[in-house]
N, C-alpha and C positions, 0 to 999 in steps of 0.2 A: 632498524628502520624506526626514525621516530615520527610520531602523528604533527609534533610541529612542522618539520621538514616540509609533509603532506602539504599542508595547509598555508607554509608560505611559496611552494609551488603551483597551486591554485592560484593563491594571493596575486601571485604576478604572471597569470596569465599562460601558466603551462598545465602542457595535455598530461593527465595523470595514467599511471602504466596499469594495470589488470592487477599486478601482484601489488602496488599502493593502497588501490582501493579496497583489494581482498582484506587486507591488513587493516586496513579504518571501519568497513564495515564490523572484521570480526571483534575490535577493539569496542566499536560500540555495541555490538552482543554482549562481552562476558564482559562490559562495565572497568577494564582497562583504560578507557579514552575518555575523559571528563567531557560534565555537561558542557565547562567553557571552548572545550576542543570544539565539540561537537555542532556549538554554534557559530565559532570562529571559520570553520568549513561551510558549513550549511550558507553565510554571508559573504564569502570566496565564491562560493558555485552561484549564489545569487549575482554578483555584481560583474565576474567572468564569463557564466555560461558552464556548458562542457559539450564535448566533441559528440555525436550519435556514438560512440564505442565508447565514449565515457560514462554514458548513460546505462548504454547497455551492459557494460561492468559492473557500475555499480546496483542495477536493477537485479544482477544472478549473483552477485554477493549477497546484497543484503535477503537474497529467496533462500541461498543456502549457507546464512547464519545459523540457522535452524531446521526444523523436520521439513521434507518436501511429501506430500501425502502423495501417496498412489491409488488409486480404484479396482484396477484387476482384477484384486482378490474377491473383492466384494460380489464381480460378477451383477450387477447392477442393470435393471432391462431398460434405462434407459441413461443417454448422453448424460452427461457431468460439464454440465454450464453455469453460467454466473453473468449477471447484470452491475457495471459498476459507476457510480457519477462522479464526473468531475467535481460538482460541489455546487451548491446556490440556496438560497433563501427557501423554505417552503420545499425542497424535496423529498420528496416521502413516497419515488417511486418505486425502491424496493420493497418496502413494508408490504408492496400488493403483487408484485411481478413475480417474487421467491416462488408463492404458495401457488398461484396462475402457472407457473412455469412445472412445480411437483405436479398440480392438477393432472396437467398435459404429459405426463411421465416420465417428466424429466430431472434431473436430481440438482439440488445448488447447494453447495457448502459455499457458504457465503463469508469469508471474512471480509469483515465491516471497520470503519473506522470511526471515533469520536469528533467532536468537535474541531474544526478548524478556522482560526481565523474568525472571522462573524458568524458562520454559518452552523447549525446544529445537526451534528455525528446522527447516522442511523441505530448507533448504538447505543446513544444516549437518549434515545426515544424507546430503546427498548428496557433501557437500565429501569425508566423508568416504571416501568409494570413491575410491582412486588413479587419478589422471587424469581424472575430471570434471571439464569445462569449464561453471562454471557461471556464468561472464561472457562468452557468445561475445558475435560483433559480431551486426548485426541481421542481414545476409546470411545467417551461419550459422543463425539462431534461424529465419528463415523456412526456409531450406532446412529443417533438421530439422524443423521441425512437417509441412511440405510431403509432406518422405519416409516417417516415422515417425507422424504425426498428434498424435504430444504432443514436447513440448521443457518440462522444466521450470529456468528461469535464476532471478537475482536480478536487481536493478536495476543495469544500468550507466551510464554514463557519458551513453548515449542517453535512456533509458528510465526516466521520473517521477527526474529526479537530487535534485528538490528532496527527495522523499520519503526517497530514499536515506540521505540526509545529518541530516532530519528524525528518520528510524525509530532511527539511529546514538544521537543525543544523549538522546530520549527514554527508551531504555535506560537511561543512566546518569545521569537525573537526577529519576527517581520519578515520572516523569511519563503510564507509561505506559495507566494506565489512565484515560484521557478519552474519554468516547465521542465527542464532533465531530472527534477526533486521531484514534482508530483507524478511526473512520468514513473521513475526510478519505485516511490513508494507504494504506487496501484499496481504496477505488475510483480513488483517481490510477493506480496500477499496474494496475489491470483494466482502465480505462477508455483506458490508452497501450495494452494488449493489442490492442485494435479487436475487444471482444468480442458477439459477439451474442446471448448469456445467458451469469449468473451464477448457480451455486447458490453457496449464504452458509449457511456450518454457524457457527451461532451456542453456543459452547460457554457449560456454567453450572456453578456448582458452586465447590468448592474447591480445584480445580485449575485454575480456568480465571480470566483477568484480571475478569470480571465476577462475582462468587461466589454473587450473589444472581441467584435470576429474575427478581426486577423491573427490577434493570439491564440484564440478560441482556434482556429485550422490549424497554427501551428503545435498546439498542444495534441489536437487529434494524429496530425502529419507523428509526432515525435512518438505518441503510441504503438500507432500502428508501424 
């Protein structure tokens, strides 16, 4: 299977099969499948679309290009939930919800993502505090959600790497507002989390990657 093939099947508007996509996510895991691949696809899926099973393919490859966490063991006295936004100017509502949320006894391993497009990463509001560690290994990420009840990281090396790599090129090649992409990229990383609910702040407007309502529902529709 070659990743061109992939990509000129996209290109002209066909439904790509489970084992295709397994095969492109894990390519762009272990760095087999160039940056240029990878935005060659990314502006296919933009200008095509893809099918809800395409989506959904591609959303549980790219979870299980990497570790999937589990909780069990931890034994934990309260739920394992996470809050995540679609994206917009000015949001900075998990910076308060995480610790609100452990207050209330609830636990969030929060993986977060960087900058997108215009709008500024939660994680790059935390980068900025001197000495956040916002790539620990997984050891650490459990122990702090454990002790503390939130931990909020980025993707590493463990943890949805396809997406990591995906979210990166997307940035810089105008790709990023496709709903089965941003769809695809929020839940691979909630769904490595081992979460057991998601609240999904669906941002609209002119600040936000979807600027209209009707995208704005169909992006919520393609989530949920």
């Amino acid at each position: 299977m070659l990743p061109q093939e992939i990509i000129r099947r996209k290109r002209d508007g066909r439904e790509l099969s489970l084992r295709e996509i397994q095969f492109f996510a894990q390519g762009i895991a272990d760095g087999s499948i160039s940056e240029g691949q990878i935005a060659a696809f990314a502006m296919a899926v933009f200008f095509r679309g893809m099918t809800a099973e395409e989506a959904a393919s591609l959303t549980l490859s790219m979870r299980d290009s990497g570790d999937v966490l589990s909780w069990d063991q931890e034994k934990l006295s309260g739920p394992v939930i996470d809050k995540h936004s679609t994206g917009g100017v000015g949001d900075g509502v998990s910076l308060m919800l995480g610790p609100l949320i452990a207050a209330c006894g609830g636990f969030v391993p929060m993986i977060s993502g960087r900058g997108l497009g215009h709008t500024g990463g939660t994680l790059d509001k935390l980068d900025a505090i001197p000495g956040y560690n916002s790539t620990p290994d997984t050891a650490l990420f459990r122990k702090t959600v454990r002790a503390c009840g939130v931990a909020i990281i980025g993707q590493t090396g463990n943890l949805a790497p396809a997406d990591k790599r995906f979210y990166a090129t997307r940035d810089i090649t105008a790709t990023v507002e496709s709903i089965p992409l941003i769809t695809a990229s929020i839940l691979s990383k909630k769904f490595a989390a081992g979460l057991e609910c998601l609240v999904m702040d669906v941002k609209t407007g002119s600040g936000a990657f979807m600027p209209s309502h009707d995208d704005s529902v169909a992006l919520a529709h393609s989530i949920v």
